[in-house]
DRENGU-121637 format. One record per residue: chain; residue in one letter; residue number from 1; x, y, z of N, C-alpha, C in turn. Coordinates in steps of 0.001 Angstrom, whole numbers, always signed. Layout:
<lotis>
A,a,NUM,X,Y,Z,X,Y,Z,X,Y,Z
...
</lotis>
This chain:
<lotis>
A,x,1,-19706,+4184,-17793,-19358,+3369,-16635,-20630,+2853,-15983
A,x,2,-20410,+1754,-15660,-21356,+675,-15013,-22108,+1744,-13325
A,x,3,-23137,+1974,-13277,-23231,+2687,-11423,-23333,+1797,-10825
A,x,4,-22928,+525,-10841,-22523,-276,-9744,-21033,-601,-9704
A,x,5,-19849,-1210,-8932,-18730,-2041,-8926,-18615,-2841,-7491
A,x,6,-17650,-3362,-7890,-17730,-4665,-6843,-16945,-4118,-5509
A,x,7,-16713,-4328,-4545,-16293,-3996,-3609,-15840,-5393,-2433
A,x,8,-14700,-5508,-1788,-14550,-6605,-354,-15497,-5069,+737
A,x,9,-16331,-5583,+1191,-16599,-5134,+2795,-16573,-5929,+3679
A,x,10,-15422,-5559,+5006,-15308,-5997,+6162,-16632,-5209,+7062
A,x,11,-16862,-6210,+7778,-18304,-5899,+8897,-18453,-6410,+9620
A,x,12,-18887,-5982,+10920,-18943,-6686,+12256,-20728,-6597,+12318
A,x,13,-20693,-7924,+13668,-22172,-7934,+13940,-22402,-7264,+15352
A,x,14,-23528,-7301,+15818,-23736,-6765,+17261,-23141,-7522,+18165
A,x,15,-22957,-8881,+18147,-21552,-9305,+19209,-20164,-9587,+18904
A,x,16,-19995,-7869,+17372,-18192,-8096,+17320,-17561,-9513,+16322
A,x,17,-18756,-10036,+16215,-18001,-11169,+14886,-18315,-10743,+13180
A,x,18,-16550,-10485,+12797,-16337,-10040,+12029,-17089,-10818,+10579
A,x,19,-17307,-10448,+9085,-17352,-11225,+8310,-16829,-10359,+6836
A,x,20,-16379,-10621,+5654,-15869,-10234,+4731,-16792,-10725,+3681
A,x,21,-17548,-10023,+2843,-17953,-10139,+1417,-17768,-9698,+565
A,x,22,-17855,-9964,-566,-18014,-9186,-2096,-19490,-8383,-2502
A,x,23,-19695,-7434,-2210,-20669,-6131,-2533,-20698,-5528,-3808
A,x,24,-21672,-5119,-4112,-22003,-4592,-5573,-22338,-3300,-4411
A,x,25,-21286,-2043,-4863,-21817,-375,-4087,-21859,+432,-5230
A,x,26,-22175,+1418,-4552,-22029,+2731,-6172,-21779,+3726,-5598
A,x,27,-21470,+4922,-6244,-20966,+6204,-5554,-21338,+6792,-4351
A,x,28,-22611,+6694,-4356,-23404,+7125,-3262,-23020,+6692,-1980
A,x,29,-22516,+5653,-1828,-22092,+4533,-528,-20382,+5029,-645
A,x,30,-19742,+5770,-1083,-18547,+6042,-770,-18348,+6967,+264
A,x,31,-17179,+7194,+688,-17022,+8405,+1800,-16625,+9428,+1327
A,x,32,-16911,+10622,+2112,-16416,+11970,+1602,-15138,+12046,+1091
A,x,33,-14970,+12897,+140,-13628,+13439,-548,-13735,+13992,-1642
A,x,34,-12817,+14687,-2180,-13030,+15837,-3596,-12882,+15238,-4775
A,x,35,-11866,+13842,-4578,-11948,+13352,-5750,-11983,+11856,-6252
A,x,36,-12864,+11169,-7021,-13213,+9897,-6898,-12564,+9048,-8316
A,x,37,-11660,+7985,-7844,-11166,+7419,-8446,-11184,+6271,-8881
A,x,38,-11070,+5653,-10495,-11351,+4475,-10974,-10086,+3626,-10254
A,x,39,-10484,+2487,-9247,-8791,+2114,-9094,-9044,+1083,-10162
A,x,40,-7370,+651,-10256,-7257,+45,-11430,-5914,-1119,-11020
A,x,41,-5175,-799,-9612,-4224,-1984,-9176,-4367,-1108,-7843
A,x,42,-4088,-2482,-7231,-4253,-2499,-5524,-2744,-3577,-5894
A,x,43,-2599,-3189,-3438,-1638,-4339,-3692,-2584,-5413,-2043
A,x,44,-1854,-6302,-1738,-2110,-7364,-636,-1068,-7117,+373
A,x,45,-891,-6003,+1059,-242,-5690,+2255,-197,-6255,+3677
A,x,46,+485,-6317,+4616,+669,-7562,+5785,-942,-6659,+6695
A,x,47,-967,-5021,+6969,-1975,-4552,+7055,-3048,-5061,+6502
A,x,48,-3547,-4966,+5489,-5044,-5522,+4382,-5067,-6940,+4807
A,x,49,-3899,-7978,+5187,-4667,-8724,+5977,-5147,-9105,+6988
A,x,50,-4564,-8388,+7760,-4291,-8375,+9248,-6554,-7720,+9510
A,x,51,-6512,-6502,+8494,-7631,-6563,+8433,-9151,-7442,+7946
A,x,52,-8857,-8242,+7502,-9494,-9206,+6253,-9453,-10215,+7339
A,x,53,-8467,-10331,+7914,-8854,-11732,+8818,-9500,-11349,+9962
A,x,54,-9342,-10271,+10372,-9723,-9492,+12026,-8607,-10282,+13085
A,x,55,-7653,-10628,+12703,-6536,-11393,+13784,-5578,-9808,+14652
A,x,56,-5555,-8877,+13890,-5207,-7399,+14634,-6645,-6217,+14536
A,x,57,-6604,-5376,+15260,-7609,-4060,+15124,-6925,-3011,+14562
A,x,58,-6890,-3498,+13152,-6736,-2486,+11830,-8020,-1475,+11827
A,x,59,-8815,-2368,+11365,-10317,-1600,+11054,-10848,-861,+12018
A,x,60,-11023,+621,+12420,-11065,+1468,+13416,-12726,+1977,+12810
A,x,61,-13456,+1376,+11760,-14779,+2295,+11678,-15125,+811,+10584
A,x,62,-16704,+483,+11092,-17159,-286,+10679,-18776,+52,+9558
A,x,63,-19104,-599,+8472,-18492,-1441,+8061,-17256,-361,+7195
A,x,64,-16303,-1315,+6919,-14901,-794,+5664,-14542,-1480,+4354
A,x,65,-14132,-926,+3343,-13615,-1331,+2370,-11772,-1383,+2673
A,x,66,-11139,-2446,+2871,-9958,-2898,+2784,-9109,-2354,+2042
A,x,67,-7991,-1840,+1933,-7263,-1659,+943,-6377,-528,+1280
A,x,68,-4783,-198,+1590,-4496,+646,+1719,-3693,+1799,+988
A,x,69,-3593,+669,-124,-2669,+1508,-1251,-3555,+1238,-2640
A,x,70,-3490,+2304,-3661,-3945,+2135,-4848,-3095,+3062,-6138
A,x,71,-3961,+2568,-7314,-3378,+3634,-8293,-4464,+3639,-9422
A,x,72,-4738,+4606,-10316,-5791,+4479,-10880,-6156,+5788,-11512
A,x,73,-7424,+6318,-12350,-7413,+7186,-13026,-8632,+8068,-12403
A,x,74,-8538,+9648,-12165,-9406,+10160,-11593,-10755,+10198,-12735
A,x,75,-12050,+9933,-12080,-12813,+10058,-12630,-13602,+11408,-12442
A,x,76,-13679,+12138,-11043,-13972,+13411,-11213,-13498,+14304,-9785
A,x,77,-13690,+15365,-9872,-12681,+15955,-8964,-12985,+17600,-9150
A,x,78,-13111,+17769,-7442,-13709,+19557,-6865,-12391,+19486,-6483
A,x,79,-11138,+19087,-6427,-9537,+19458,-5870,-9094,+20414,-7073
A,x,80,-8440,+21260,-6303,-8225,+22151,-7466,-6834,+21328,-8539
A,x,81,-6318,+20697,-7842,-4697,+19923,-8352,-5507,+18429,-9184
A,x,82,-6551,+18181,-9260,-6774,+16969,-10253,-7983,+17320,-10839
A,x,83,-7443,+16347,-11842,-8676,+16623,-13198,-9267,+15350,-13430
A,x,84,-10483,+15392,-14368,-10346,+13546,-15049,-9500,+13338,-15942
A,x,85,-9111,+12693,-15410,-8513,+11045,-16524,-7011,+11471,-15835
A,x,86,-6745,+12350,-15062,-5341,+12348,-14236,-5189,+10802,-13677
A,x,87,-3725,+10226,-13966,-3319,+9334,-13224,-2838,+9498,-12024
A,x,88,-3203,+8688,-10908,-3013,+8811,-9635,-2259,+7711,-8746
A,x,89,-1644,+8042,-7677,-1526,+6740,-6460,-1955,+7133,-5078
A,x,90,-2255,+6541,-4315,-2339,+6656,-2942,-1905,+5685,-2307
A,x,91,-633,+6252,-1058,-334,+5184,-156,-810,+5963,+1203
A,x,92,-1538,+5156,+1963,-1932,+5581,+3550,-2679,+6313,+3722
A,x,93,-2660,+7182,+4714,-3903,+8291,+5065,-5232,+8064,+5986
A,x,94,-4779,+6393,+6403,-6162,+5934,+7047,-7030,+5167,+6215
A,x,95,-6400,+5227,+4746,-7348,+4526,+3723,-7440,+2903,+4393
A,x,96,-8239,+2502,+3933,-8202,+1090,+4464,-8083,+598,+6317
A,x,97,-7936,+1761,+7134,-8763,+1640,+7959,-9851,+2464,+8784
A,x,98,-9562,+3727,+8616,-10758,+4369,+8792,-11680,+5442,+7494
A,x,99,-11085,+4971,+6382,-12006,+5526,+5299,-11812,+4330,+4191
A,x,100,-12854,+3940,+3317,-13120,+2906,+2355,-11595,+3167,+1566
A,x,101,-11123,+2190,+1287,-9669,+1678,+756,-10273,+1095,-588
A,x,102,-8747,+341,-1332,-8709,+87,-2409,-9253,-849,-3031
A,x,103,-9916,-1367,-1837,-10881,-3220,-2849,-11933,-2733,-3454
A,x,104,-12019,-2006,-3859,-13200,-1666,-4867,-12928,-1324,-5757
A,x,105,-13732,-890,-6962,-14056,-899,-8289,-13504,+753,-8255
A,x,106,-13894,+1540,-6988,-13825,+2975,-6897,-13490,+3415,-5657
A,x,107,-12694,+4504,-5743,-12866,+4928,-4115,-12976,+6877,-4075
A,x,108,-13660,+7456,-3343,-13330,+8548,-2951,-12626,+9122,-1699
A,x,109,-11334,+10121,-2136,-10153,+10537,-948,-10358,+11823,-1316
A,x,110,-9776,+12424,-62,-9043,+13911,-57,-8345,+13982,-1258
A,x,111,-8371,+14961,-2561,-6691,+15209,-3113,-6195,+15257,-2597
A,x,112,-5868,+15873,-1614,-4428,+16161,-800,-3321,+14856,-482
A,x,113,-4332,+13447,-616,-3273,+12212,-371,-2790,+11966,-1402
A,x,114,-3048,+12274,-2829,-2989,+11624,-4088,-1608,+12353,-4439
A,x,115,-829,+11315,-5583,+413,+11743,-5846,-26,+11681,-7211
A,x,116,+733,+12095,-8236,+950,+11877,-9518,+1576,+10551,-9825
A,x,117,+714,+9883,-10837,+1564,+8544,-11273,+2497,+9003,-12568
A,x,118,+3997,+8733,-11903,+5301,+8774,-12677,+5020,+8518,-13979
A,x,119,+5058,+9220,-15051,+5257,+9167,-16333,+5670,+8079,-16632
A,x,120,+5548,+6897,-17733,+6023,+6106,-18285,+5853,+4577,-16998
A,x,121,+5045,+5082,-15946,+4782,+3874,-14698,+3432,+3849,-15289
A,x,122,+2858,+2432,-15251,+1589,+1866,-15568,+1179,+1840,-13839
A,x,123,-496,+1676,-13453,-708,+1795,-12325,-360,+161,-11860
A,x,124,+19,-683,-12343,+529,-2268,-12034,+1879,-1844,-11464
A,x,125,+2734,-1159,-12322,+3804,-1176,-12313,+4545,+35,-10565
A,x,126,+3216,+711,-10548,+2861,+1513,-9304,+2972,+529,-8166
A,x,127,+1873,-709,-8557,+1455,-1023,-6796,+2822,-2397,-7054
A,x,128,+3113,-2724,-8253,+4460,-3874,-7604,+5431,-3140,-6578
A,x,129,+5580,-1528,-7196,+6427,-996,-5889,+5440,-787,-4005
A,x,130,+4471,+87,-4414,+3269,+20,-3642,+3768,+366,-2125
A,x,131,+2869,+271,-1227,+3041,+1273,+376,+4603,+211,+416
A,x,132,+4404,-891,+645,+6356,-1737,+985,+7376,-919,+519
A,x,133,+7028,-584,-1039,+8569,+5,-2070,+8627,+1101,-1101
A,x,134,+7130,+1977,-1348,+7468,+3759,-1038,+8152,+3365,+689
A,x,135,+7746,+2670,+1408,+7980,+2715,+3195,+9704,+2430,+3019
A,x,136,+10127,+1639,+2413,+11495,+996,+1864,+12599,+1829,+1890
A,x,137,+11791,+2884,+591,+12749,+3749,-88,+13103,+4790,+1071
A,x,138,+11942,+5360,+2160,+11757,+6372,+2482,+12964,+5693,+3883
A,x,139,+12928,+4889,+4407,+14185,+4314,+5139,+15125,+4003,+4766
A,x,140,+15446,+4199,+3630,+17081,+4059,+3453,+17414,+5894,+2873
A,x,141,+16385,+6596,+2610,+16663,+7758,+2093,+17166,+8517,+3458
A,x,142,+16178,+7958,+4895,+16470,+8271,+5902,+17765,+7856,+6369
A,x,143,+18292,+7213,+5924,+19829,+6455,+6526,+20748,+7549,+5809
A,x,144,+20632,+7789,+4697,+21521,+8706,+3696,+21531,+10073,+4510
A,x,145,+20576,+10260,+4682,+20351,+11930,+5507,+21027,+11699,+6800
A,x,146,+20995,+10877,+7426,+22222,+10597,+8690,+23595,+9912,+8294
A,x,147,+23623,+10166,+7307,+25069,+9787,+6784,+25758,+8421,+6685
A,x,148,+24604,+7591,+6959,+25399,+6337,+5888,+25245,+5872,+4601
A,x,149,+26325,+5216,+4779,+26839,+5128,+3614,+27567,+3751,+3325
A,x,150,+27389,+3129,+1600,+28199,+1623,+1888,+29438,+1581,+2660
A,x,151,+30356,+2616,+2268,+31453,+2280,+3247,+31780,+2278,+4880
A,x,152,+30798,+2603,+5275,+30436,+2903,+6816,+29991,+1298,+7340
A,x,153,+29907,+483,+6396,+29933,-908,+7224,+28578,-1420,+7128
A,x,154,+28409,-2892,+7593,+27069,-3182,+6889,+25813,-2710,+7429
A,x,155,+24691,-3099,+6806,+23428,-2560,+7105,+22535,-3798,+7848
A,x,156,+21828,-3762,+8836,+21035,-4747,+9510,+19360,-4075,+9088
A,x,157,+18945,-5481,+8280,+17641,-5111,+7838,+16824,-6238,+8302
A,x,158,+15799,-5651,+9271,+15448,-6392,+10434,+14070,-6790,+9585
A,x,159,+13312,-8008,+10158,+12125,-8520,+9068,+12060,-8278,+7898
A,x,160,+13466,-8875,+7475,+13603,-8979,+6184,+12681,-9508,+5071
A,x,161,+12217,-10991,+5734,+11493,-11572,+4519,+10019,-11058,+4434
A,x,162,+9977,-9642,+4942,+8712,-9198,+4689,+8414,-7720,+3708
A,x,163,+7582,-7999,+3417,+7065,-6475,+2223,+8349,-5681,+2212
A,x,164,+8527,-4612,+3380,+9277,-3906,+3207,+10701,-4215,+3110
A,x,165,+10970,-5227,+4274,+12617,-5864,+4481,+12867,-6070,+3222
A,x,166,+11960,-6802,+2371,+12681,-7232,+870,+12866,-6352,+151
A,x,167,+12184,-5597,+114,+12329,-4331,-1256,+13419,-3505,-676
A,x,168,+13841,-3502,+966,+14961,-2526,+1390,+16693,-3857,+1213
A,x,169,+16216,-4747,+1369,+17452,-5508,+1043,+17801,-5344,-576
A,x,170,+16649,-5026,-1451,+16933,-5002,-2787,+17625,-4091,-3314
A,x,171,+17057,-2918,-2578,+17623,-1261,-2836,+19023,-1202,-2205
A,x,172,+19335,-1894,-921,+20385,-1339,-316,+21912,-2173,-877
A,x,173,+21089,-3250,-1396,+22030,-3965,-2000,+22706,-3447,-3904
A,x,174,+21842,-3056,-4169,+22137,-2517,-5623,+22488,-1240,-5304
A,x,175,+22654,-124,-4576,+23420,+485,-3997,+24712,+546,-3381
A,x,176,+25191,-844,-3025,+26479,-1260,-2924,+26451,-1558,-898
A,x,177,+25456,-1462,-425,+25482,-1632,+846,+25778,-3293,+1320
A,x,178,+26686,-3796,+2101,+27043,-5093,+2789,+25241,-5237,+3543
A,x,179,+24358,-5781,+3381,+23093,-5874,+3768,+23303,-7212,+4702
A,x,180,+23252,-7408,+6252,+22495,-8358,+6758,+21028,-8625,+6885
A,x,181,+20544,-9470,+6961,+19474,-9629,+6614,+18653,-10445,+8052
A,x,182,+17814,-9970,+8459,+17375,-10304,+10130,+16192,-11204,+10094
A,x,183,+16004,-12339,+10331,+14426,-13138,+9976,+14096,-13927,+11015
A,x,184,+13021,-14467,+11352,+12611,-15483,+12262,+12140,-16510,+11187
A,x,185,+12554,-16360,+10453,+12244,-17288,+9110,+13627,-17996,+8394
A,x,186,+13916,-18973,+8753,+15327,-19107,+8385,+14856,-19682,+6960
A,x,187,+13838,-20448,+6501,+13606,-20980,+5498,+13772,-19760,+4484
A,x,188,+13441,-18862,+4893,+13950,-17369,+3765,+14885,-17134,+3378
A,x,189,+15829,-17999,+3762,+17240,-17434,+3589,+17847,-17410,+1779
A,x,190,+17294,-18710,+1293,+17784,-18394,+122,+16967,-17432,-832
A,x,191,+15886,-17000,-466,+15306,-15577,-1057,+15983,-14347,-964
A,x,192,+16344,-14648,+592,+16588,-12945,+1300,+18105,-12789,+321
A,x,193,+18824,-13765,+338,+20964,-13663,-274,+20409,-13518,-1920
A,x,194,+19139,-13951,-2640,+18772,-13724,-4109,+18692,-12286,-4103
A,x,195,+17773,-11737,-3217,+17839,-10388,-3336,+18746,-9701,-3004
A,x,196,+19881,-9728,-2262,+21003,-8895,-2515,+21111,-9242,-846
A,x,197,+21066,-10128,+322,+21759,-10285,+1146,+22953,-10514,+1422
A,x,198,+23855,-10088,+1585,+25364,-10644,+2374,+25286,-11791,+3003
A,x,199,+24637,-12290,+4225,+24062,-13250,+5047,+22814,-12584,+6183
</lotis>
């Protein structure tokens, strides 16, 4: 492996004006953690841009590497639960805003955030689901645990035409749920009823 890779760093100046480049870093310039990983798919989250543009205060520690979700292969690791060449994902944890995130070539985290990448899932096939799918799934799993259910009447899925709204209109609909679909985007509409909206 190359001891350099490419990296986005977000950085502010001494009067607070932000700027974004492409960096050549190497291990040494990473942040603490037990185990350091080749990423290999990122995704473009409403967060990662919100940071990238500086239009919200995502970025809580300056300068940062962007990125809040990844997947990728461990390259080495003091965690007792990973090895090399273990496949991995990470969604959240502060990655991408207060510890170097996924726009790089590499990143080092805690094990403790890292999941196992699903057997027979490629790390692409990881971030198409990515922090939207996992946030998605984990709210309608939450609806099930309070007891609804398709026949209990329809479901209101509020900012729909965004990351998560879509992937939860997708799920709730192939599940058999009557899905309304909530937007300030009316031009979405024939996306949001493709993916399994009611209206």
């Amino acid at each position: 492996m190359s001891d350099t890779f490419k990296a986005i760093l977000v950085s502010r100046d001494a009067e607070k004006k932000q700027s974004v480049e492409i960096v050549d870093l190497t291990e040494a310039d990473l942040m603490d953690g037990d185990v350091t990983v080749a990423v290999e798919a990122t995704t473009v989250n409403y967060k990662d841009g919100l940071a990238i543009t500086g239009k919200a205060p995502v970025v809580r520690r300056w300068p940062l590497v962007p990125g809040i979700d990844f997947a990728g292969t461990v390259i080495s690791s003091s965690h007792a639960d990973w090895r090399k060449g273990d496949k991995v994902i990470l969604n959240g944890w502060g990655v991408g805003e207060t510890h170097y995130g996924a726009y790089a070539g590499r990143a080092r985290v805690k094990g403790d955030w890292l999941v196992p990448l699903p057997d027979g899932m490629s790390p692409h096939d990881a971030m198409a689901v990515g922090t939207a799918g996992y946030t998605a799934m984990l709210a309608v799993m939450a609806l099930e645990r309070h007891g609804i259910a398709p026949d209990r009447g329809p479901v209101v899925v509020t900012g729909a035409a965004g990351g998560v709204g879509s992937v939860a209109i997708s799920i709730l609909s192939t599940l058999g749920y009557h899905v309304v679909a909530s937007t300030g985007r009316n031009a979405e509409s024939p996306y949001l009823i493709d993916l399994g909206a009611a209206r």
